[in-house]
C-alpha positions as CSV (number, residue, x, y, z in Angstrom):
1,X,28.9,240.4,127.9
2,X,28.1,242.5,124.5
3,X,27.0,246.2,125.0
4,X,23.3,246.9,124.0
5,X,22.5,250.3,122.7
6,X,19.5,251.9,122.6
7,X,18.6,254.9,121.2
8,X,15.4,257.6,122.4
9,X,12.2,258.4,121.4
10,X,10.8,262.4,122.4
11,X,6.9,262.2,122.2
12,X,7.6,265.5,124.6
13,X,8.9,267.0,121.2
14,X,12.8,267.6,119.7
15,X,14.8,270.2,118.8
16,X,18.0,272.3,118.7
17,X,17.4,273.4,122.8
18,X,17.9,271.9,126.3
19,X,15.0,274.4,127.1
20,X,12.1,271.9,128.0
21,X,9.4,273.8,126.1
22,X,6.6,273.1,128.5
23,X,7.6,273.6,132.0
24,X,10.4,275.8,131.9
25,X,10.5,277.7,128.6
26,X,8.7,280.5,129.5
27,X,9.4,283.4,127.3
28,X,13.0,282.1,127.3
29,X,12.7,280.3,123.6
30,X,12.1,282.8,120.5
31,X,9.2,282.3,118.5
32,X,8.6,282.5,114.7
33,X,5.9,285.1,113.3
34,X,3.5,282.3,113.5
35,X,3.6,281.5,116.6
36,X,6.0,278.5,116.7
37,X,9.0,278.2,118.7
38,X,12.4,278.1,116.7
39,X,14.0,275.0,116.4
40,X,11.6,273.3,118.3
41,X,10.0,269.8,116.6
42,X,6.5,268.5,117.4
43,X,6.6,265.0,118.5
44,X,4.5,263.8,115.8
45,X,4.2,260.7,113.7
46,X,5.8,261.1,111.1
47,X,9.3,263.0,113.0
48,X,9.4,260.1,115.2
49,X,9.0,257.1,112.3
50,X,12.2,259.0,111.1
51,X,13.9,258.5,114.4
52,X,12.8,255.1,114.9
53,X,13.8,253.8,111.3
54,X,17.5,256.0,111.9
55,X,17.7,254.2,115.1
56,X,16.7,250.7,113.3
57,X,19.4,251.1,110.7
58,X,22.0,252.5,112.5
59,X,22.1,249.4,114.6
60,X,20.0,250.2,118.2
61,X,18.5,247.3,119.3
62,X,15.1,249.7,121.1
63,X,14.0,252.5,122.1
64,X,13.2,254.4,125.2
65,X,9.6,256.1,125.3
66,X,9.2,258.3,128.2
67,X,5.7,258.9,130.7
68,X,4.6,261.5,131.9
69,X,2.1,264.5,131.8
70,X,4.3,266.0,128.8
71,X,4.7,263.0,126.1
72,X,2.7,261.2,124.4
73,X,0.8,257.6,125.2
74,X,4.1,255.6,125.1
75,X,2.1,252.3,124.6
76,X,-0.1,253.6,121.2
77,X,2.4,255.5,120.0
78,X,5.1,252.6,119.6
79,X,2.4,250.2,118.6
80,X,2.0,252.6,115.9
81,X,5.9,252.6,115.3
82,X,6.1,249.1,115.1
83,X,4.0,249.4,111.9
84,X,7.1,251.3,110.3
85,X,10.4,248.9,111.7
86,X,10.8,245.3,111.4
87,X,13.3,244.6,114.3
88,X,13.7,247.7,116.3
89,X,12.5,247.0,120.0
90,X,10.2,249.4,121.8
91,X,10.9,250.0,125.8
92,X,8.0,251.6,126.8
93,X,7.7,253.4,129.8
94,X,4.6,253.4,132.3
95,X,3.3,254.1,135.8
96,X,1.9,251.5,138.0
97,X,-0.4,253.4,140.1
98,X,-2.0,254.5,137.0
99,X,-3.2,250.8,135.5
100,X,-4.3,247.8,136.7
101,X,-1.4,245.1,137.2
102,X,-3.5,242.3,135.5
103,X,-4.5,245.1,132.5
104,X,-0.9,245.6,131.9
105,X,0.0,242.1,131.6
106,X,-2.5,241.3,129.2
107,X,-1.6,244.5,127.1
108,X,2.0,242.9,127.6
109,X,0.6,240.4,126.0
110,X,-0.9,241.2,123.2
111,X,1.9,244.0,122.3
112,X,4.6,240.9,122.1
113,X,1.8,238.9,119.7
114,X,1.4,242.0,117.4
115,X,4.8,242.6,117.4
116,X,6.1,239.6,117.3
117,X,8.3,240.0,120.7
118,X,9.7,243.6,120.2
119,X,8.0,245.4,123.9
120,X,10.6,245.8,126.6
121,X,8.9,247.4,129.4
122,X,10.2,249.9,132.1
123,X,8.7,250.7,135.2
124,X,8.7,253.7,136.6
125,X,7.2,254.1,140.1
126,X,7.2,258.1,140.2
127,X,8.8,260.7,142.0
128,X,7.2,263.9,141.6
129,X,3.8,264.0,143.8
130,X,2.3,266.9,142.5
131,X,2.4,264.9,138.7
132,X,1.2,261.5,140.3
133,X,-1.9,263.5,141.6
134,X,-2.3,264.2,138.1
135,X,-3.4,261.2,137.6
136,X,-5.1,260.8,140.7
137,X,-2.5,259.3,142.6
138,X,-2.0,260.1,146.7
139,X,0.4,257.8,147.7
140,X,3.8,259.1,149.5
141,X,6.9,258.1,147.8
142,X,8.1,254.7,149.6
143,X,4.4,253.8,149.2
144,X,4.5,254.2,145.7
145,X,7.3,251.9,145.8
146,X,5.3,248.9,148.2
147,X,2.1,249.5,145.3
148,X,5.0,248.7,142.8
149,X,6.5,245.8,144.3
150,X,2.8,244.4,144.5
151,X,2.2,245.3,141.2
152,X,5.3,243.2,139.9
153,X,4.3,240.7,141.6
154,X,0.9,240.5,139.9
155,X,2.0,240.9,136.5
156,X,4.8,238.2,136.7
157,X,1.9,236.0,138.4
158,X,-0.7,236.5,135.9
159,X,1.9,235.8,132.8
160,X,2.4,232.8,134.7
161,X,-1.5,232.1,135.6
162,X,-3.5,229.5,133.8
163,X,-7.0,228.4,133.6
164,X,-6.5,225.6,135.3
165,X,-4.0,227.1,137.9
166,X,-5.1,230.9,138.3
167,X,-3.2,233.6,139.8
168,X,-4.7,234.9,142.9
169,X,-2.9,238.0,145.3
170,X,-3.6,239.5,148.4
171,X,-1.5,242.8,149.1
172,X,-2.6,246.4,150.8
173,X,-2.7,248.1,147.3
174,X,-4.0,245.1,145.2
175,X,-6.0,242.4,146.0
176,X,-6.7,239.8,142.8
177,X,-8.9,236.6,142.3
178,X,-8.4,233.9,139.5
179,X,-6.2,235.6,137.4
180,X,-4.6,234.8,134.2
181,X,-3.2,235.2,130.8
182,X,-5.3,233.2,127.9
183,X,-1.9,233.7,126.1
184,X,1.2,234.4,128.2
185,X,3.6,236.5,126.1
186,X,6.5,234.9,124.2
187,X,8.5,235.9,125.1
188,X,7.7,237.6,128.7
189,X,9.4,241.3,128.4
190,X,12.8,242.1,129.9
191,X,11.4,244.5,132.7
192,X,13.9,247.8,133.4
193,X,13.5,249.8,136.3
194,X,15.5,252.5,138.1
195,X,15.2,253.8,141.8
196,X,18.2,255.0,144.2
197,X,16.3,255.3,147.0
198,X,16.2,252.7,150.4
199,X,12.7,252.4,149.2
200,X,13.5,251.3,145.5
201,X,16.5,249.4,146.1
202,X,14.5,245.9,147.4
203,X,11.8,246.4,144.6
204,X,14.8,246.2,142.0
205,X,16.0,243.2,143.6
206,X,12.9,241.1,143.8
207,X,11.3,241.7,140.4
208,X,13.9,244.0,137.9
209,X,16.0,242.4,134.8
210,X,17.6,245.2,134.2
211,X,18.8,247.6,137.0
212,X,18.8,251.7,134.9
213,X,21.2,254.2,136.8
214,X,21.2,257.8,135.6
215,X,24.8,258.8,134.2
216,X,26.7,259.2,137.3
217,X,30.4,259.6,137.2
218,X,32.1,255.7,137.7
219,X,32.5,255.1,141.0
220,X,29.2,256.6,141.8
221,X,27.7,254.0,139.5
222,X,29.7,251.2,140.9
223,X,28.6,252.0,144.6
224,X,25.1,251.5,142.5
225,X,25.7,248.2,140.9
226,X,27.5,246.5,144.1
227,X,24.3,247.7,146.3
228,X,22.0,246.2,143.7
229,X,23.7,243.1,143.1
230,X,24.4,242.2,146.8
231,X,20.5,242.9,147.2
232,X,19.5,240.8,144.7
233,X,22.2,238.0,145.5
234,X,19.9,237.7,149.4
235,X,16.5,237.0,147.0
236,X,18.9,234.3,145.1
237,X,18.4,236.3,141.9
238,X,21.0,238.0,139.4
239,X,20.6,241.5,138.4
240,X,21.8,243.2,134.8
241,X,22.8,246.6,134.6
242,X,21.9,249.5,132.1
243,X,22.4,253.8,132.1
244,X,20.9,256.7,130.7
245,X,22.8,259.1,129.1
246,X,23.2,261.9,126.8
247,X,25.7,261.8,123.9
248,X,27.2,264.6,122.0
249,X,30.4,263.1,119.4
250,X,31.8,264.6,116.8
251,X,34.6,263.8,114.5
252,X,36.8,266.4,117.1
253,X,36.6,266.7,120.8
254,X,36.9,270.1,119.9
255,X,33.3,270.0,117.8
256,X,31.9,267.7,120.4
257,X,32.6,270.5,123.2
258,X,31.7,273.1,121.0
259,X,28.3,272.0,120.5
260,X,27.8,271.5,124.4
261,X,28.7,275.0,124.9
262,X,26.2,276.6,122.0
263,X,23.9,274.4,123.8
264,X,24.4,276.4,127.1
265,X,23.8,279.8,125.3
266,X,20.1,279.1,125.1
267,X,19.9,278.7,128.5
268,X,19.4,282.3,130.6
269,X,20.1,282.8,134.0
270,X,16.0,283.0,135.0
271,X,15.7,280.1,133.3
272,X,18.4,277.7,135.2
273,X,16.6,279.4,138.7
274,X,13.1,278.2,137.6
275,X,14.3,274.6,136.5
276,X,16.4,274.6,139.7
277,X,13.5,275.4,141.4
278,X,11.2,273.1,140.0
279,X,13.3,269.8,140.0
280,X,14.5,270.9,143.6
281,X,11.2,269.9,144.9
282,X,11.3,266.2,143.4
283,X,10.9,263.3,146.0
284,X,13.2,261.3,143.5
285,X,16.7,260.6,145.2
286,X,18.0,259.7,141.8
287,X,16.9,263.6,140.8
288,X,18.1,264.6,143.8
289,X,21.3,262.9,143.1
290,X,21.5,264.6,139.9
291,X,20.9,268.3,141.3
292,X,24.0,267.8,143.2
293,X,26.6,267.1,140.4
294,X,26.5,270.6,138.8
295,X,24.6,272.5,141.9
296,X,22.8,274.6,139.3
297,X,26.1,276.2,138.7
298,X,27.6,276.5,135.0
299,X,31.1,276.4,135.7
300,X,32.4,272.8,136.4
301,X,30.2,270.9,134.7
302,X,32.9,268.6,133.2
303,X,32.2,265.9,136.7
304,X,34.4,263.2,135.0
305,X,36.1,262.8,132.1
306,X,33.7,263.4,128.9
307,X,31.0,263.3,131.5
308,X,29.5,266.7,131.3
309,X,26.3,267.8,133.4
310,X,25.0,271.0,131.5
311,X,21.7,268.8,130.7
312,X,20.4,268.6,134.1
313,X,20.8,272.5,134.4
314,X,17.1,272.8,132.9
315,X,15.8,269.3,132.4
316,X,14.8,266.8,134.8
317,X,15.6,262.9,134.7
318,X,18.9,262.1,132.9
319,X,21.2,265.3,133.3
320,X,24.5,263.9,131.9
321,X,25.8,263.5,128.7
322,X,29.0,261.7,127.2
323,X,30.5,264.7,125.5
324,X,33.7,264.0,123.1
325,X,35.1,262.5,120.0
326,X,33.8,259.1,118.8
327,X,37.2,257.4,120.3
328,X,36.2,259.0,123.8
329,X,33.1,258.2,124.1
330,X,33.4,254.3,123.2
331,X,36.5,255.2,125.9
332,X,33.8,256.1,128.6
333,X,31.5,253.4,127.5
334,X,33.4,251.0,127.5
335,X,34.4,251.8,131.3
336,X,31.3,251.7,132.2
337,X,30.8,248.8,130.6
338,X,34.1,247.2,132.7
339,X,32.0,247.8,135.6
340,X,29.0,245.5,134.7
341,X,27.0,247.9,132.8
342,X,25.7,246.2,129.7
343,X,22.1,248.2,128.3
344,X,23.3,252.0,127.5
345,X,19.8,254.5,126.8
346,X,21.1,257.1,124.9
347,X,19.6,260.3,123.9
348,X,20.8,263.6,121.9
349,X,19.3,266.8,120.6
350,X,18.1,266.9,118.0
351,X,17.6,262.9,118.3
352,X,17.4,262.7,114.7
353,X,20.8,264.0,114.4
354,X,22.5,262.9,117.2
355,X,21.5,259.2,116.4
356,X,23.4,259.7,112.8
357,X,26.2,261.3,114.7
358,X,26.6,258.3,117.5
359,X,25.7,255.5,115.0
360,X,28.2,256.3,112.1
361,X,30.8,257.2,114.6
362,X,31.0,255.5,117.8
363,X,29.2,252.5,117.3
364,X,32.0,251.5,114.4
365,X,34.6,252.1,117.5
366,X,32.4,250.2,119.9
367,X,32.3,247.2,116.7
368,X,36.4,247.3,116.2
369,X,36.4,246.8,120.3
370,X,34.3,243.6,120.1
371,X,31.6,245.1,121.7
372,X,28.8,245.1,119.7
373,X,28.1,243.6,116.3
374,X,28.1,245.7,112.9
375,X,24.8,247.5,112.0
376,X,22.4,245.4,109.5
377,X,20.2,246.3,106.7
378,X,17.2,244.8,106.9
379,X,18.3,241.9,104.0
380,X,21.1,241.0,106.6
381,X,24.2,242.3,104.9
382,X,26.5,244.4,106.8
383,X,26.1,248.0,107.2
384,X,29.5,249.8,106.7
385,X,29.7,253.1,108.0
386,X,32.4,255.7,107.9
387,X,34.0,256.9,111.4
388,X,32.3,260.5,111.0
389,X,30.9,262.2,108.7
């Protein structure tokens, strides 16, 4: 069982903060004399091409693009990325309630055609109401999670519909009649999805490939995996594992921890309270779960060895990072990776710079280990890289 890395895309925008610079910046980032904030990067075409070729080269086999209100359109804006990469993978994050099941398998479709098989897809059902209403969507939380079981089930039914044996579906959110796909998608996308609630944990069994935790310390995770797996072991199916996580290494722990801290000095008190706030009101268990390993407090946030929490004191989602020399955090990895984890979503800020920093420095560790393969240029040769810079 090889490791799979894959690195992050931020069509929310980059930079040298944790700050998130739409809901909880406030007038907590400075600005330049024209208006701009400092060291923040807009999330546009040309920053990200950079990212996705680093991330190409440096040997990540995709990358994450988030949903929401903030970011960009994950689907046209990797579609447009694919026209810069030749292998690089694209796991593109969307919302169920917000599409028709049938309309995302054909764009599915089409995206592995154009592509030529590079779409991974993640689902992600939703757990802040105020944001689904957004978009127009009312549903309570473990209803969200029923319309996404439904819609599963019609997208994995329509890529296997035909003309001659249509797809048809009869559920309380979706109801569908002769459906199918003129070209069924070669191949059909690995489909990730992450939930910790009772409500999510059936859904991940019956439809997911891969099962995405947020970085909790080990035996958190483990309690994870073994509810998954026994789940998914009653609906005669088997269940792969992923995380998402933060990275900061550096040639030194020393560096590596230095950088976390300098990242904590842009964060005030009033903003830490207003981000508190904020993701204290998510529905998500998993957010929920991740409120509790620091408690909005800035002492302590080492929760496990090179496992440090200071993300999560201002942004939602992932809060955790693997903080540490490159030895150490192939060390954590590859514990995690003992325990049945196999796809690892990493992220860093800036993502430009932290994917140089991961890719010439742990991934040669993680390659010495046996764990993954050595980085390729595009003619096929092997990339060598130094252990640092």
């Amino acid at each position: 069982m090889n490791v799979h890395l894959h690195w992050f895309l931020p069509t929310g925008g980059d930079g040298r903060t944790l700050v998130d610079r739409h809901a909880f910046s406030g007038g907590a980032l400075e600005r330049t004399p024209g208006g701009a904030i400092a060291g923040v990067r807009a999330p546009d075409l040309d920053y990200l091409v950079q990212i996705a070729k680093a991330a190409e080269q440096l040997g990540f086999e995709a990358v994450l693009t988030p949903t929401g209100t903030w970011c960009e359109d994950a689907w046209l804006t990797t579609v447009a990325l694919a026209q810069h990469t030749e292998r690089l993978k694209f796991l593109v994050a969307f919302r169920p309630g917000v599409i028709s099941p049938v309309l995302a398998a054909q764009m599915a479709s089409t995206y592995q055609r154009l592509t030529r098989g590079r779409l991974l897809l993640n689902v992600v059902t939703g757990g802040d109401s105020t944001e689904q209403r957004r978009y127009g969507d009312h549903l309570d939380h473990d209803r969200r999670y029923a319309r996404t079981d439904e819609f599963l089930s019609v997208v994995r039914g329509v890529w296997g519909g035909t003309p001659q044996a249509p797809y048809d579906f009869g559920g309380e959110h979706y109801r569908v009649d002769g459906a199918f796909s003129a070209l069924a998608p070669d191949p059909q996308p690995q489909i990730f999805f992450g939930g910790s609630s009772a409500a999510a944990g059936p859904v991940a069994a019956r439809h997911t490939d891969v099962y995405l935790t947020w970085g909790e310390p080990p035996e958190q995770v483990k309690e994870k995996i073994d509810w998954i797996r026994s789940l998914a072991e009653a609906e005669g199916r088997t269940v792969r594992f992923g995380i998402r996580l933060h990275t900061i290494s550096r040639d030194s722990a020393r560096d590596a921890w230095t950088t976390a801290d300098r990242l904590l000095d842009d964060l005030s008190p009033e903003t830490v309270a207003a981000a508190q706030a904020a993701l204290g009101r998510s529905e998500s268990v998993g957010q929920q779960r991740m409120l509790a390993l620091h408690g909005g407090k800035r002492e302590g946030l080492e929760i496990s060895p090179n496992l440090w929490a200071g993300v999560g004191l201002v942004r939602g989602g992932a809060g955790t990072a693997l903080v540490g020399s490159h030895a150490e955090v192939a060390d954590r990895i590859e514990e995690y990776h003992a325990l049945g984890v196999e796809h690892f979503v990493l992220s860093g800020y800036p993502h430009l710079e932290e994917a140089y920093w991961f890719g010439e420095g742990v991934i040669p560790e993680l390659a010495a280990r046996g764990l993954v393969a050595p980085a390729v240029r595009g003619g096929g040769a092997p990339l060598l890289v130094a252990g640092g810079r």
